[in-house]
C-alpha positions in Angstrom: 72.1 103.8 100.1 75.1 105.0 98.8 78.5 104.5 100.7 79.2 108.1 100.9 75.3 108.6 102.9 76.4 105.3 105.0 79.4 107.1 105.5 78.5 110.2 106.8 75.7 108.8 109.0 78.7 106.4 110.8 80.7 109.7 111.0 77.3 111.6 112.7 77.0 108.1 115.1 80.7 108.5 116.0 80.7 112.2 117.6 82.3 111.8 120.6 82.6 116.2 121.3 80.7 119.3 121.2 81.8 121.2 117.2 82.8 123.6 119.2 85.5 120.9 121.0 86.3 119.5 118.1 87.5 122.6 116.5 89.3 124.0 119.7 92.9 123.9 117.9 91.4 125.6 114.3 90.7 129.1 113.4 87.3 129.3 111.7 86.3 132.8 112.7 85.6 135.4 110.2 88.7 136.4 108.6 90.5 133.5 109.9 92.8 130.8 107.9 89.6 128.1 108.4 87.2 130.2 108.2 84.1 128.7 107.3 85.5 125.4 107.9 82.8 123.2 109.7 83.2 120.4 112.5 80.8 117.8 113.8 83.1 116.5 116.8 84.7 112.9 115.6 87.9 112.4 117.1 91.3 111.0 114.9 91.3 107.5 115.9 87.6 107.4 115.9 88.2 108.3 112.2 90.9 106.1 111.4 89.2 103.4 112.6 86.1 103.6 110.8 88.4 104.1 107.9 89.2 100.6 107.9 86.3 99.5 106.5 86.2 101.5 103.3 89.8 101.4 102.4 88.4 100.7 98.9 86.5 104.0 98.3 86.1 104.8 94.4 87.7 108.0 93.3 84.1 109.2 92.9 83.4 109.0 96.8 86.6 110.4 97.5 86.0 113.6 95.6 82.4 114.1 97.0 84.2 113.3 100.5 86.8 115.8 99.6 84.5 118.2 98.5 82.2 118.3 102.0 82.3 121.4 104.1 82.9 119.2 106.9 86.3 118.6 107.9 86.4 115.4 109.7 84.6 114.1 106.1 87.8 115.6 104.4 90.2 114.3 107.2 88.3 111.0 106.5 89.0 110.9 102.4 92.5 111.9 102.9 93.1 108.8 105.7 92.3 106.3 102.8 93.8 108.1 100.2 97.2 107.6 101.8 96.3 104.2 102.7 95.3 103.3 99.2 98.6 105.4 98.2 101.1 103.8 100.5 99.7 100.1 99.3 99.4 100.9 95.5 101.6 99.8 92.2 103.6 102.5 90.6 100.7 103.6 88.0 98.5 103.3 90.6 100.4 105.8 92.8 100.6 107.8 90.1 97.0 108.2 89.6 96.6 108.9 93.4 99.0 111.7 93.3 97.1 113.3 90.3 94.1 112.8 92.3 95.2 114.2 95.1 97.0 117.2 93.8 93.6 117.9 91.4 91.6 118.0 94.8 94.2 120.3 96.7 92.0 123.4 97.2 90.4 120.8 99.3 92.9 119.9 101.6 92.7 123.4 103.4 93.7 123.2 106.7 96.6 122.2 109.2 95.0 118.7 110.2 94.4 118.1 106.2 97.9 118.5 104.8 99.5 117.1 107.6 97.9 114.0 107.5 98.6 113.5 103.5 101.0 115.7 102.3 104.3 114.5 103.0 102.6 110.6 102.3 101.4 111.5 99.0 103.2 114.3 97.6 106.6 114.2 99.5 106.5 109.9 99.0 105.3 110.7 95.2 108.4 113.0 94.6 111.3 111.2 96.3 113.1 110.0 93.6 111.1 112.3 91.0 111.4 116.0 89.5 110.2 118.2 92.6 109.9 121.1 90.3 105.7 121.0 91.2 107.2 121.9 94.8 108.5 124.9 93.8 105.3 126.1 92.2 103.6 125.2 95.2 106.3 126.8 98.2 105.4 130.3 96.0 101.7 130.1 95.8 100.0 132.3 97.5 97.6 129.9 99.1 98.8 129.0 102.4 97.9 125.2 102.1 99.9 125.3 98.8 103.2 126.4 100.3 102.5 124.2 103.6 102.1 121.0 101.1 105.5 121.9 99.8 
């Protein structure tokens, strides 16, 4: 089994709340900023914990983790891509940030960039060119400017 299936089965074992709990604080409705946006019912520290054991997810898994329509599977990704960020050498860091900004049309909601943004990007560009932040403050997708 791959680790991604193992993954989301451990994620499907872990639901604590109704979807419809889960998603209390996000707008999914038609029209809305999330809509679309699906959610099983794991809670945050249910996530981060079971984070811990893959902390040494491929960029591979990653992206198909990034690329779910499930939210808490994005939320997941995004946990261990700052963990493998904040623990990385400098090329490594660099290739995380690269990653991370290739898969930003995937971090698409409040939860999502809140929990990576300013880790990734904002660590990333501290001492750096911020020019990127400029290009993303006047994008016209709302994640975009909220990352910036």
């Amino acid at each position: 089994m791959s680790r991604v299936k193992k993954i989301k089965l451990i994620l499907k074992d872990a639901i604590s709340v109704t979807p419809d709990r889960g998603s209390i604080f996000f707008k999914t409705g038609k029209g809305d900023y999330a809509e679309g946006d699906k959610f099983i019912g794991v809670t945050v520290p249910a996530l981060r914990k079971i984070a811990k054991d893959f902390k040494d997810l491929s960029f591979s898994d990653l992206d198909l983790l990034l690329k779910s329509k499930i939210n808490e599977e994005r939320f997941f990704a995004l946990i261990i891509l700052v963990d493998q960020y904040t623990k990385a050498s400098e090329q490594s860091k660099e290739d995380l940030y690269q990653f991370y900004l290739k898969n930003l049309k995937y971090v698409n909601n409040w939860n999502l960039v809140d929990c990576s943004a300013h880790l990734i990007v904002g660590a990333h560009l501290w001492e750096k060119d911020r020019k990127v932040l400029l290009e993303l403050a006047s994008s016209e997708v709302l994640w975009e400017r909220r990352v910036a």
